[in-house]
N, C-alpha and C positions, 0 to 999 in steps of 0.2 A: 419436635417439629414434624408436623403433617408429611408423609412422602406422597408422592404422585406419580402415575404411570407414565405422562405426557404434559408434556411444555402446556396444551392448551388448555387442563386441569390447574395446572400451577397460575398462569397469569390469569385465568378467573376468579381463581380464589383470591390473588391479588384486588383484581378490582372490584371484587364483593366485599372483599376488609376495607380496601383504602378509595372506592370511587375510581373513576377515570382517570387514564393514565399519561400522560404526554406520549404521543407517540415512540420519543426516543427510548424512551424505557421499552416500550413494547418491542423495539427492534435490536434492544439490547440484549433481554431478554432471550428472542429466537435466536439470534447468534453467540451468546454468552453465557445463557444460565449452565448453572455447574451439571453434570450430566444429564442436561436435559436440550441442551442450547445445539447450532447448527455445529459449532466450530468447539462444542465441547463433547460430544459422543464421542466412542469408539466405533468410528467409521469412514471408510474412504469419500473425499469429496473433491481428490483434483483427480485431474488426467482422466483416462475413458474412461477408469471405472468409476469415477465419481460424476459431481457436478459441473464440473466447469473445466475450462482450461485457462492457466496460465500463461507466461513467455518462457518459462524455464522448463512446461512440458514440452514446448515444439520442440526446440534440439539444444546441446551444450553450448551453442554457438551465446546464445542471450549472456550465458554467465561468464564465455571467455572473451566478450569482449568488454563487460562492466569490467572485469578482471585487471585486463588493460587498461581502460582507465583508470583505476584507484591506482594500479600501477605510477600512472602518471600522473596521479593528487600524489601521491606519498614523496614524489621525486619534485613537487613543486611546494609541499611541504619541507624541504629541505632534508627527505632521507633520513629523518629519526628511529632511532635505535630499535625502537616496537611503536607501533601505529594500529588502533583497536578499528577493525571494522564491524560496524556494530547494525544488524539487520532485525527489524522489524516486523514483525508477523511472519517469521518464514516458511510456516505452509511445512512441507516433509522436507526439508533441505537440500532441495535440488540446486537449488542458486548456487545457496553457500559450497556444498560439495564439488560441481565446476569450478567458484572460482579458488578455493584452496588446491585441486588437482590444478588448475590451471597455471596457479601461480607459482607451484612447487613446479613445474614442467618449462614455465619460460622465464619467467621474473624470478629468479632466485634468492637477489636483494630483497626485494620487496616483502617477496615469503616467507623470509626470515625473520621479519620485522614483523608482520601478520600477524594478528589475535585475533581471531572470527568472532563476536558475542553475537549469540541469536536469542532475541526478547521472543517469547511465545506464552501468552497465558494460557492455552486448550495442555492440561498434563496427558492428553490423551497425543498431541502431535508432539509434544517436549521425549515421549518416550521415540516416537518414530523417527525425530532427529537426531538422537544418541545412537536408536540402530543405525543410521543410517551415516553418521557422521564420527561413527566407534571409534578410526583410529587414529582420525585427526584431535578426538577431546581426548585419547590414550594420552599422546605424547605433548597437551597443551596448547594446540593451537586452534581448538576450538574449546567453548565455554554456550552452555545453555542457561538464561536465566527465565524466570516466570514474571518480569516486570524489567522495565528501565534503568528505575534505582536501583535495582539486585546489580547491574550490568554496569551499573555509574562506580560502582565501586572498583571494579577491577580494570577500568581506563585509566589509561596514560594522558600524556602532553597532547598527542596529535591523534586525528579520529575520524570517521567515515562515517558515517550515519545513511543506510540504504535503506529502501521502500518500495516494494513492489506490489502495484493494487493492496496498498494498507491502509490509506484515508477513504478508500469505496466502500469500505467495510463498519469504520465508524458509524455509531448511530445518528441519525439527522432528525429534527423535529421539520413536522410538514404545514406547511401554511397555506391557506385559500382564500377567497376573497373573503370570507365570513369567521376567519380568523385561526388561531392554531388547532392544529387537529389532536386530539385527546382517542385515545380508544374506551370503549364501553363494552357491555356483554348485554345484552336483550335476552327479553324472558323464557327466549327458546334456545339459550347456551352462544347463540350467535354472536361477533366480536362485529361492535356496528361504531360509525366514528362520530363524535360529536365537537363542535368546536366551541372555544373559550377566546375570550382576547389573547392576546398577543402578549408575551413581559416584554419589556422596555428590552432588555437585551437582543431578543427577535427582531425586534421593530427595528434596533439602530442596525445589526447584523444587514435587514433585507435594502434598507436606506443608505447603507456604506458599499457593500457588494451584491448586492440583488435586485432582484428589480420586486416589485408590488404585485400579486396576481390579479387577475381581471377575473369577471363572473367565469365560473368551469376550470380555471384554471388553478395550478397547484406547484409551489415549489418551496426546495429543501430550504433548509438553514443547516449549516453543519457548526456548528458550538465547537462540537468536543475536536475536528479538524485541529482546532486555531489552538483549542487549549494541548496538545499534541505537541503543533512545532513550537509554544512556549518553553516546553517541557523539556523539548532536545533543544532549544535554543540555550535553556538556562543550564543543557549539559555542556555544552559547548562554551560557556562563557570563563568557569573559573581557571585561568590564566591556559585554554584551550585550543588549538587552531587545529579547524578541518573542515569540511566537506560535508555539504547531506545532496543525497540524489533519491527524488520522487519520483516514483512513475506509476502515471495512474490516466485512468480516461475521465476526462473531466472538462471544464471550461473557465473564459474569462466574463468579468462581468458584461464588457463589449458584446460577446456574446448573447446575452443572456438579456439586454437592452436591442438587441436584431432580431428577437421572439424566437432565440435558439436556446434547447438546454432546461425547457421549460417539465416540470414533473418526469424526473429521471430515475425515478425508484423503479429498480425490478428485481424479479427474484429467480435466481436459475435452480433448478431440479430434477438431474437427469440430462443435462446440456437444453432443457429445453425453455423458452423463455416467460416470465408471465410478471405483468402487472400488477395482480393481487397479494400483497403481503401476509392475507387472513387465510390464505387456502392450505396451508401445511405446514402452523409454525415448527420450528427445530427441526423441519425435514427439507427446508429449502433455506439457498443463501440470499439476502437479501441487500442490495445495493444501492448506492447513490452516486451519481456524476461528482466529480471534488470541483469546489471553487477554488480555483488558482488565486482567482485574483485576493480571496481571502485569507488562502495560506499564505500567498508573498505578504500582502499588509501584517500579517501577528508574526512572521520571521523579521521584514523591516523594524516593525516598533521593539524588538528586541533583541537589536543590533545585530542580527544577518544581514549578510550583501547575497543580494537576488544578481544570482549570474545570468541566468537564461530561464526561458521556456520554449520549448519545441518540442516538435512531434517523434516520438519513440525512431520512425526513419529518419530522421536528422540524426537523429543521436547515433545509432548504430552506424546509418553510413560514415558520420565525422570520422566515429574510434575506427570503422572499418577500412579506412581510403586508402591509410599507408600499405597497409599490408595485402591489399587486394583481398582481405576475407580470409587471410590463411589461416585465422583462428578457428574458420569452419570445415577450411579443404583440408587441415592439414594430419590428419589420418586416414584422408582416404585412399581408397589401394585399386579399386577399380573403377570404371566408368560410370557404374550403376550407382555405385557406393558415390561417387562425386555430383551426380543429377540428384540424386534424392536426399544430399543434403541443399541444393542450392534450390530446391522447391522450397524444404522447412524454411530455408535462410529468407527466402522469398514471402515466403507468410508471416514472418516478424516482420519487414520493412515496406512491403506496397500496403497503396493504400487498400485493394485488395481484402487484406490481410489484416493485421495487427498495426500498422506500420503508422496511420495516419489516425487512429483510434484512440491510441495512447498518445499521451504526452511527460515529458522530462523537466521538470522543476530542478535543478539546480543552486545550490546555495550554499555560502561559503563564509566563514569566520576567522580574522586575523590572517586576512591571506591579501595579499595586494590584489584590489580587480581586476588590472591589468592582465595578472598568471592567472585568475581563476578562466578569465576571458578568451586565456591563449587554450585551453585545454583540446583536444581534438575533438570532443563528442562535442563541442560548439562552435565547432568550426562554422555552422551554417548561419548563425546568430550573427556574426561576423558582416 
């Protein structure tokens, strides 16, 4: 096999073997090819030194208060003996690391029942998770797998299924009024776009949850989204009950029928932001708004119950209310040390902030609506 120096050497030589490419592959490609892709180098891309920021860079607060809720899924799960929380793209495992310190710190029950499985396909972020999550995979209670099915095997009865900005990340095929967009390379190396009809699956996709673009305009299809939560649908099904929580910035079709939400591809590089996906593959991440309204439809058609959607501040206030935030004050020792948490705390829930950006999909299997409905992070839904 040919080696190449750069991503944009390799997907050339792609479509000089094979022609034009669906865009999804091209965007697969910059975030996933084997050492060459965004999320497969060995290289920092959250928090300052990288590209972008998270909710579990700003402070511990994000992951001790998910914490408390799965807390309070496992206890409306009926408290089973081990309960797998199984997390999805975890990036360096900041999440996961809060909430097993967090859980081992207040919920004891629950921590004891605890099994962290984190899916990561980049072997380059699977090694920075084991440093970093050393002594919890020591004594078994956590596990890193490189796929789903690796992670399906070692679940039990009861289950959590989390997500944090992991459907923004999936590739999306892009459609305009002239039809779906393909990439091409021109005779001067340049990556130039051409369009193709439509397949009947795009077509029904944009006619069930999207709307049709007009002349200049451009929006996603996300496919592999939907085939996703089949994926954790159909882990959740054999004789299964639990819980998946999505958060992601994204929209509903309603939306998207208001002429909101319209060509949401961007790409960050260095926290800075840009439209073009062709200007630095493998050296930028590149993104897409999630359609809710299509994740809910492919968890409904296979038998999920859709508890809620809300905005990331609903969710954090709901879990927050009882406690007045003490999951965030509660190491602080000085007055400086208390203000400078309740700014981060402030930057996850105003609109401001992160707080109205994101939003929480919620979804739940063999569990009465009723309890899934009582939970506190939806208390707003209410």
């Amino acid at each position: 096999m040919t080696e190449f120096s750069t991503l944009r050497e390799r997907i050339t030589d792609v479509i000089r073997r094979e022609g034009p490419i669906p865009f999804s592959r091209y965007m697969e490609m910059c975030l996933y090819e084997p050492g060459l892709g965004f999320y497969a180098r060995e290289r920092e891309v959250f928090g300052k030194a990288g590209d972008f920021y998270t909710s579990s860079d700003v402070h511990a607060v994000y992951g001790r208060l998910l914490c408390r809720q799965f807390d309070e899924m496992w206890r409306v799960l009926g408290e089973p003996e081990t309960i797998d929380l199984v997390e999805l793209g975890p990036g360096r495992g900041l999440f996961a690391l809060d909430v097993l310190d967090w859980a081992a710190k207040k919920f004891s029950g629950f921590a004891a029942a605890l099994r962290y499985r984190l899916v990561e396909t980049s072997e380059y972020l699977r090694k920075r998770q084991a440093e970093r999550l050393s002594h919890h995979v020591a004594v078994g209670r956590a596990s890193i797998h490189a796929s789903l099915a690796n992670a399906e095997e070692k679940c039990g009865a009861a289950l959590i299924v989390f997500g944090n900005e992991f459907f923004d990340a999936l590739p999306v095929e892009v459609v305009t009024a002239k039809g779906q967009v393909y990439v091409d390379v021109d005779a001067s190396g340049r990556f130039v776009e051409v369009t193709r009809a439509e397949t009947p699956e795009i077509a029904e996709f944009i006619d069930r949850y999207g709307v049709r673009p007009e002349e200049d305009q451009r929006v996603e299809v996300a496919l592999a989204g939907q085939s996703w939560v089949r994926e954790i649908a159909a882990l959740l099904k054999p004789m299964r009950r639990g819980f998946c929580v999505f958060v992601d910035y994204g929209y509903t079709r309603n939306e998207q029928l208001a002429g909101r939400h319209l060509d949401t591809l961007m790409t960050y590089r260095q926290h800075e932001a840009s439209p073009d996906p062709y200007a630095a593959p493998g050296e930028q991440d590149i993104t897409a708004h999630v359609n809710f309204t299509a994740l809910r439809a492919a968890a409904e058609q296979s038998g999920m119950h859709h508890a809620g959607l809300l905005t990331q501040s609903q969710l954090l206030l709901g879990i927050g209310e009882k406690t007045q935030f003490g999951d965030a004050l509660d190491e602080c020792r000085l007055p400086q040390e208390r203000a400078k948490v309740l700014l981060q705390l402030k930057h996850l829930v105003t609109p401001a902030g992160m707080g109205e950006i994101f939003h929480a999909m919620i979804l739940s299997h063999g569990v009465a609506p009723e309890a899934a409905l009582n939970l506190s992070g939806l208390s707003f839904t209410r």
